[in-house]
N, C-alpha and C positions, 0 to 999 in steps of 0.2 A: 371456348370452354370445352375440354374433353369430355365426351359424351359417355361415356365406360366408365368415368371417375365417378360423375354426377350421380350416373344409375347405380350404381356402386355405394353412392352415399346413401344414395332414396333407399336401397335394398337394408343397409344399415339401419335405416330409419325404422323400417318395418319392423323388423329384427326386435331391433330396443323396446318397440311397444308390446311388441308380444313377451321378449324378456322380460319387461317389469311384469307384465302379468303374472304369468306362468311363476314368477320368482317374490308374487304378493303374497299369491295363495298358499306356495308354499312355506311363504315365513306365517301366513297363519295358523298352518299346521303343526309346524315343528321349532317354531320362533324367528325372529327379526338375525340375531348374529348367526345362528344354526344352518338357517336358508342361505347368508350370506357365506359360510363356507362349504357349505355343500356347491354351490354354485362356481366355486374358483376349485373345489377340487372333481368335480367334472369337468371343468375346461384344463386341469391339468391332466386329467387323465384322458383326455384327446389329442390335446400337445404331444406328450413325451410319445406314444405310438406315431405319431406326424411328424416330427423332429426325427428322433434315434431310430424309427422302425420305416418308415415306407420313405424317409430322408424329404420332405418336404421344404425344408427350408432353403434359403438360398444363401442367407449370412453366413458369421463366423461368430461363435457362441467363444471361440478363443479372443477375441477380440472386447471381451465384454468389460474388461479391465481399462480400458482405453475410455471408458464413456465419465464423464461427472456424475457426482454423485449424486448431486437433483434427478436424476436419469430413472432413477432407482425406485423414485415416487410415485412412479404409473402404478408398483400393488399395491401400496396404500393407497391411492385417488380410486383403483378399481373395487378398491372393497366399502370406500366414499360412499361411493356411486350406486353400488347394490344395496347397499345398506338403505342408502337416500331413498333409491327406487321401490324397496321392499315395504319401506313404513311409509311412503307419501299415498303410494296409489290407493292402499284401503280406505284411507281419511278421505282423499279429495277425488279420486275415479282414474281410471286412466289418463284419459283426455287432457282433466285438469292439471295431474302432475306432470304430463308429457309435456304441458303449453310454459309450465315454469320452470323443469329442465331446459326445455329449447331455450326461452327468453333468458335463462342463465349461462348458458355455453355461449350464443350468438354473442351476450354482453364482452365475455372473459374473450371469446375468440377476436372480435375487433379491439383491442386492448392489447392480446399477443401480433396480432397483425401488425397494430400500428408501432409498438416496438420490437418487430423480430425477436421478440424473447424468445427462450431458450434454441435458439442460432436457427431460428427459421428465415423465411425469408420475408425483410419488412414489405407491409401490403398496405401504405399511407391510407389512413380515416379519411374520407368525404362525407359531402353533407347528402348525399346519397342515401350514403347508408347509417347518419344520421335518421333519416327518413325512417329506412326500414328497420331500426329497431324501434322508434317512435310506434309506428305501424303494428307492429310483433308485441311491444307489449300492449296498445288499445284493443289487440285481438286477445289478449291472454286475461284483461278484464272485461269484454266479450263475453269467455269462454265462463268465465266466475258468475257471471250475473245470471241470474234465475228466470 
């Protein structure tokens, strides 16, 4: 397993928990959908300076026409996601919502694994990792119990 990907995902991880924070508090300031697009038009406006200003990218933005159009559904899933992230953490804490995020990704992720949906590459279910989502969720009712 590439060590730089892993760390790379851990750093993601981090990321996310402070994201939901920083992006709870702020939906309880200024609302749930408000935070949610303040939040994507901050990330566009580091984008487009990153992209068209210091050339950051390495793709072809000409190319974008070639993709399906399920493709397309990552900003709808990302405003999902913030949205999700913004109204759960007040109610249940960070922790709690971070443990039902994860145990919901981890589910859908072995699911796309095991059918290479959208043209990944298939990554066959074991009872392995049967295991470890058994495991992942007895730790996310763990995480619930008082």
């Amino acid at each position: 397993m590439p060590l730089i990907a892993l760390f790379t995902a851990f750093l993601a991880g981090i990321a996310m928990a402070v994201q939901g924070s920083v992006n709870a508090v702020l939906g309880r300031i200024i609302g749930l959908l408000e935070a949610t697009f303040i939040v994507h038009v901050v990330g566009l406006g580091i984008l487009v300076p990153a992209l068209f200003v210091l050339h950051l990218g390495r793709g072809n933005l000409g190319r974008l026409s070639l993709a399906p159009w399920y493709l397309y559904l990552g900003g709808l899933l990302g405003v999902i996601i913030i949205y999700g992230v913004v109204a759960s953490i007040p109610r249940l804490g960070v922790a709690i919502a971070t443990t039902a995020i994860i145990v919901g990704q981890v589910g859908t992720a072995l699911v796309i694994d095991q059918f290479g949906l959208f043209g990944l590459e298939r990554v066959p279910f074991t009872w392995l990792k049967a295991v470890g989502i058994v495991l992942l969720a007895l730790g996310a009712k763990f995480m619930l119990m008082k």
